[in-house]
Every structure is written in C-alpha cells, then in structure tokens.
Backbone as CSV, one residue per row, in Angstrom:
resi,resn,N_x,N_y,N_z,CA_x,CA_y,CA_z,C_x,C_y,C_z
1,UNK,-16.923,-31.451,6.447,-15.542,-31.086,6.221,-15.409,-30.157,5.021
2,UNK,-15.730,-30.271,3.755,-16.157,-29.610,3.121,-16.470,-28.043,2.935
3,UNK,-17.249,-27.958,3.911,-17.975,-26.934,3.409,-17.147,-26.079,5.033
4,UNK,-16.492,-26.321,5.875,-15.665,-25.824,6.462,-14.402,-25.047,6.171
5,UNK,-13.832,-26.151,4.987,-12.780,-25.809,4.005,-13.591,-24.462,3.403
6,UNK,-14.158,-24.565,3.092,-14.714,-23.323,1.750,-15.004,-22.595,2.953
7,UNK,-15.462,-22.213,3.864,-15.827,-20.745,5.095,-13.983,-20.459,4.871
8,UNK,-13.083,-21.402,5.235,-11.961,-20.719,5.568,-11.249,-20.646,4.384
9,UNK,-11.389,-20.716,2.931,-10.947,-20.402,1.792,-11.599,-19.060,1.722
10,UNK,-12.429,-18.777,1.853,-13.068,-17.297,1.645,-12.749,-16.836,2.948
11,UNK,-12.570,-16.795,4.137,-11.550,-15.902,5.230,-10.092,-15.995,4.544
12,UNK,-9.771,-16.748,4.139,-8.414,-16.416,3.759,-8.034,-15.247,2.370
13,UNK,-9.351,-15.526,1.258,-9.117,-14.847,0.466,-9.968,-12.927,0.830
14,UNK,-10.561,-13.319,1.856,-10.950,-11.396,2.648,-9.879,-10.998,2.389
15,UNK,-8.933,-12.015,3.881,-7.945,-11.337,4.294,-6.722,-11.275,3.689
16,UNK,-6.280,-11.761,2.642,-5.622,-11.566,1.519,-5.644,-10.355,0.623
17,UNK,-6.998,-10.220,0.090,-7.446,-9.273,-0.541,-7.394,-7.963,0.595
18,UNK,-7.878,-8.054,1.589,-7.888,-6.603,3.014,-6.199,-6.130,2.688
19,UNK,-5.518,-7.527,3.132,-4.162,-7.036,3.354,-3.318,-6.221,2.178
20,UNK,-3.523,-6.846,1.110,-3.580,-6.461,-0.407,-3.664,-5.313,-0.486
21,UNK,-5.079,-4.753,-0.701,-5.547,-3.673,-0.754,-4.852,-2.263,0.033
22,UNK,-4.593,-2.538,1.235,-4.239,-1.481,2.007,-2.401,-1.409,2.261
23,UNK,-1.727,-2.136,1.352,-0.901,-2.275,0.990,-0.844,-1.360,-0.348
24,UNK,-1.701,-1.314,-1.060,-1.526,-1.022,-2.635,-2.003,0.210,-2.245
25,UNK,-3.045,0.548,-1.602,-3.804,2.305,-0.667,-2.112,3.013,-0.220
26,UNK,-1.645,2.097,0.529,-0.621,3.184,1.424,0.769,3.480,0.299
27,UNK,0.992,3.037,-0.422,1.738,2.481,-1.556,1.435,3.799,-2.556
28,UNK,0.278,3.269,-3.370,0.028,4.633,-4.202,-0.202,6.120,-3.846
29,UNK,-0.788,6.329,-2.131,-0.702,7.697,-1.399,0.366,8.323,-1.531
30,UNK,1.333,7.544,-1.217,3.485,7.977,-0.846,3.058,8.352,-2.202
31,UNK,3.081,7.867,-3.626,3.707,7.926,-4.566,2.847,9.078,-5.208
32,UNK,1.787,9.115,-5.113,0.764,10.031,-5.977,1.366,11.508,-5.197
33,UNK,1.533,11.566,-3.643,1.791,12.635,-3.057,3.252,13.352,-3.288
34,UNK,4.268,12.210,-3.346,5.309,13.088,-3.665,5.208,13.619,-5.366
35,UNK,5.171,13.100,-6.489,4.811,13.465,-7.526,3.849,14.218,-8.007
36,UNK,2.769,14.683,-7.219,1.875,15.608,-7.427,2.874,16.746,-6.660
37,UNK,3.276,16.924,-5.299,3.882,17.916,-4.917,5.773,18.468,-5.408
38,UNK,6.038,17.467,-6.020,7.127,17.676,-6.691,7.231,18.605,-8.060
39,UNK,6.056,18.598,-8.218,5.710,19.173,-9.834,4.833,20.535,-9.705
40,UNK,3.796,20.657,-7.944,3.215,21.479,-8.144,3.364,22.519,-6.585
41,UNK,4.183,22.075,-6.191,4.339,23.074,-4.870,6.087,23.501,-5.417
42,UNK,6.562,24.987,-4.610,7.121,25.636,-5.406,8.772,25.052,-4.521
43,UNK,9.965,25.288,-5.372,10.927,25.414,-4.497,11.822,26.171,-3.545
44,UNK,10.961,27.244,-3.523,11.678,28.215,-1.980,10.380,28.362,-1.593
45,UNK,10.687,29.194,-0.020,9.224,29.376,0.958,8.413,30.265,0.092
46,UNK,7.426,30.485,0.227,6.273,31.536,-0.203,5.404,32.180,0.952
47,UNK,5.868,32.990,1.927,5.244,33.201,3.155,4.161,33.978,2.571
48,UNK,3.511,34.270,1.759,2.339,34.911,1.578,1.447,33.632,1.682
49,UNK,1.610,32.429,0.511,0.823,31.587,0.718,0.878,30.395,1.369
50,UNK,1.915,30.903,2.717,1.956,30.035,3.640,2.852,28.865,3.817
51,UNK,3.568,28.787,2.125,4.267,27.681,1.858,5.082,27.440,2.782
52,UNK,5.538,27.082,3.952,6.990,27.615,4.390,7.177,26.062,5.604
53,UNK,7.001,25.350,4.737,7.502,23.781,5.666,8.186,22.780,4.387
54,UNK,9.330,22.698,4.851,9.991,22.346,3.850,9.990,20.684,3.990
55,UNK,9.967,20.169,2.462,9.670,18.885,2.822,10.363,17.938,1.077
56,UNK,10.851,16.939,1.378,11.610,16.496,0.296,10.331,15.673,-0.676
57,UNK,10.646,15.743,-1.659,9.502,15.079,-2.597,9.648,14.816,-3.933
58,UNK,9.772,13.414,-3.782,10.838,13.205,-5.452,11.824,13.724,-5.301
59,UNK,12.827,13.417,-4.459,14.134,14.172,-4.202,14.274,15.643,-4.596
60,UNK,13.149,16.105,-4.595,13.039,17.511,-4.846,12.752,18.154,-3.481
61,UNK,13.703,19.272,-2.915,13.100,20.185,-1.808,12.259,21.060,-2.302
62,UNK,10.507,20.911,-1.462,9.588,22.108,-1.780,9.507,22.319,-0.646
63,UNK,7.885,23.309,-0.614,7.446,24.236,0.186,6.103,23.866,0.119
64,UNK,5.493,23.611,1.185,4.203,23.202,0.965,3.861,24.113,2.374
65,UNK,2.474,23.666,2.848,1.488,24.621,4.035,1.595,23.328,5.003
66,UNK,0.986,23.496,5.927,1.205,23.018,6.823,0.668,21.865,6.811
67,UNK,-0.704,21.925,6.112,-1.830,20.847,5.997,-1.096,19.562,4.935
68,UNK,-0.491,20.578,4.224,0.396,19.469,2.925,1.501,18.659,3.544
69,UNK,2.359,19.816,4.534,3.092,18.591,5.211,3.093,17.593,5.811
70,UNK,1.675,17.795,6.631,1.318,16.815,7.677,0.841,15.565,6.642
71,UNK,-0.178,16.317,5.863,-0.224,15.074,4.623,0.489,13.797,4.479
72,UNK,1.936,14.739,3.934,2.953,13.341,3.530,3.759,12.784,4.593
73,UNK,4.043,13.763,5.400,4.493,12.855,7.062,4.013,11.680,7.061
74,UNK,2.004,11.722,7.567,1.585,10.777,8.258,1.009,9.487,6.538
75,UNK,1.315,10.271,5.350,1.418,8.862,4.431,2.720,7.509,4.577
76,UNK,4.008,8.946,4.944,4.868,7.980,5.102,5.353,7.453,6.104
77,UNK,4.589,7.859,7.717,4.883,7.120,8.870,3.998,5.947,8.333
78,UNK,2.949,5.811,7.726,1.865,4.511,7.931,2.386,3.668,6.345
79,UNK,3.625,3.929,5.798,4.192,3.000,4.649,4.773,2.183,5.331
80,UNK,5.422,2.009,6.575,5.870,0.558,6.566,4.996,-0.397,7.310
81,UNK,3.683,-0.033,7.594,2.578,-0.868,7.888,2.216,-1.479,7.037
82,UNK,1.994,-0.585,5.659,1.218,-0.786,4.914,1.923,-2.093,4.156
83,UNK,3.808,-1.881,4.171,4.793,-2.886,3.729,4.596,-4.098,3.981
84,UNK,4.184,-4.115,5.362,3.866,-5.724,6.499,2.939,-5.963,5.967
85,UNK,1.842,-5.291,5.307,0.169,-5.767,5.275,0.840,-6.424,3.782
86,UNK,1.426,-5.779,3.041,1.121,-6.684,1.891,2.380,-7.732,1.397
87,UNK,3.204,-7.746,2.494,4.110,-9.204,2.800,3.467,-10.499,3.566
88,UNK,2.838,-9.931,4.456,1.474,-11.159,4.891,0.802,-11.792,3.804
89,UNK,0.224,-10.671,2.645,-0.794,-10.970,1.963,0.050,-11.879,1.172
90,UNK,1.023,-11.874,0.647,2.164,-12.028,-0.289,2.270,-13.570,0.544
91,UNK,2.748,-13.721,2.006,3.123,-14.713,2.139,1.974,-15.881,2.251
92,UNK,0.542,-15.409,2.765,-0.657,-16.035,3.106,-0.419,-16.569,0.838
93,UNK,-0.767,-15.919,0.388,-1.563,-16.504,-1.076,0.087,-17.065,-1.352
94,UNK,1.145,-17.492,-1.201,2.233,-18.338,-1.846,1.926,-19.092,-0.932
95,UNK,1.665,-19.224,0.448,1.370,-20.801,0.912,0.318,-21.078,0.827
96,UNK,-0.549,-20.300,0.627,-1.917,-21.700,0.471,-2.766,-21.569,-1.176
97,UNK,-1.629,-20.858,-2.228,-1.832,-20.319,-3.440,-3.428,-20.294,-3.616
98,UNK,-3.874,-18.961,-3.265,-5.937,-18.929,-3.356,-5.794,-17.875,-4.429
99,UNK,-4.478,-17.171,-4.458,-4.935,-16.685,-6.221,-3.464,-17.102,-6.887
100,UNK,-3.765,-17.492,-7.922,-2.816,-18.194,-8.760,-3.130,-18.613,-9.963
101,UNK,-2.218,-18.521,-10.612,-3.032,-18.760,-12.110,-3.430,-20.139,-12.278
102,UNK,-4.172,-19.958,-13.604,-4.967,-21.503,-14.020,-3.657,-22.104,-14.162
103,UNK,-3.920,-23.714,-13.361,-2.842,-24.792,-13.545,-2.107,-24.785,-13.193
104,UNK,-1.268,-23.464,-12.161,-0.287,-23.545,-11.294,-0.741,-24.391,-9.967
105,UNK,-1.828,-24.799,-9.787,-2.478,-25.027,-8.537,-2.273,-26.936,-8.695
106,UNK,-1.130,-27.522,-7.569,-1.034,-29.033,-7.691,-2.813,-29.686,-7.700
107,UNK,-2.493,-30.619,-8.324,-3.827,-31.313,-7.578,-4.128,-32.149,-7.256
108,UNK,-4.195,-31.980,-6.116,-4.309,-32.841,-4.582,-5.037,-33.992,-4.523
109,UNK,-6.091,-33.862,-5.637,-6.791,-34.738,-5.814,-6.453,-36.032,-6.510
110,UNK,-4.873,-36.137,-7.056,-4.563,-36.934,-7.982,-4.069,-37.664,-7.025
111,UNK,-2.944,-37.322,-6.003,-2.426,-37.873,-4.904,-3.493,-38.422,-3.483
112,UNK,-4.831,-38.430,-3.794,-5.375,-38.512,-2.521,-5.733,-40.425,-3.377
C-alpha cells in the first residue's frame, strides 16, 4: 500500500508540475511578445520592411511582418489552454496539497 501511494504522489506531482509549467510557458510568451513588440516594431506600416500587418500590443497598434504576426496570433489562440492547464494544476495541488509549505500539511497521522 505504501509504496503505491508514493508511484501516485510522484504522478501527481509530474503532472502538476507538466500542467504548471506550460501554463507559466504560454503565460510568459503572450507577455514577453507583446512588450518586446510594443517597444520595438514601429507604429504605421513600413512596406519596405514588410511591416504591414497590423496587430495590437500593449494596447499599442504596430506593424509587424507577417512571421511576427502569426507569432502572436497563435501565442494567444493557445493562452486559454494554457489558462485550463494551470487551473488543473492549481486545483490538483489545493486538493491533495503535494506542494505546500512546511506545516500547512494536516497530519493524518495524528487522527489515524
């Protein structure tokens, strides 16, 4: 029994940590991308260097290329996946608290 518990304490804390992770990945992409392009792509088209897809970023309208737009499109079609992945993770570690600080954790062992 034991040592069953502990295989599925460490599947739970993968998939905690998986869900986590790619939550905090899709999360910082949105954010690094609009703030890098808010500051460094220009605000009207630039048809020489292609700029000419207009796209909001940091509530700022720029001009980015085509490759840049598609960029932040498909960061921010895959943000509300990324939302679910780390509300799972969120809800998995508050019910079966596998990370939690020292001493928040009841112990079970007093009541058994």
């Amino acid at each position: 029994m034991g040592q069953s518990n502990w295989k599925m304490v460490i599947i739970r804390k993968t998939l905690i940590v998986l869900l986590g992770s790619i939550f905090i990945a899709g999360l910082g992409t949105v954010l690094f991308l609009n703030a890098f392009y808010s500051s460094h792509l220009p605000g009207a088209p630039d048809k020489e260097a292609g700029r000419i897809y207009q796209m909001n970023a940091n509530r700022f309208t720029v001009y980015g290329t085509k490759q840049e737009f598609q960029r932040l499109s498909v960061a921010e079609k895959w943000l509300p996946f990324a939302g679910i992945c780390g509300l799972i993770a969120g809800v998995l570690n508050f019910k079966y608290r596998d990370f939690s600080p020292p001493g928040s954790k009841p112990d079970l062992r007093r009541h058994a």
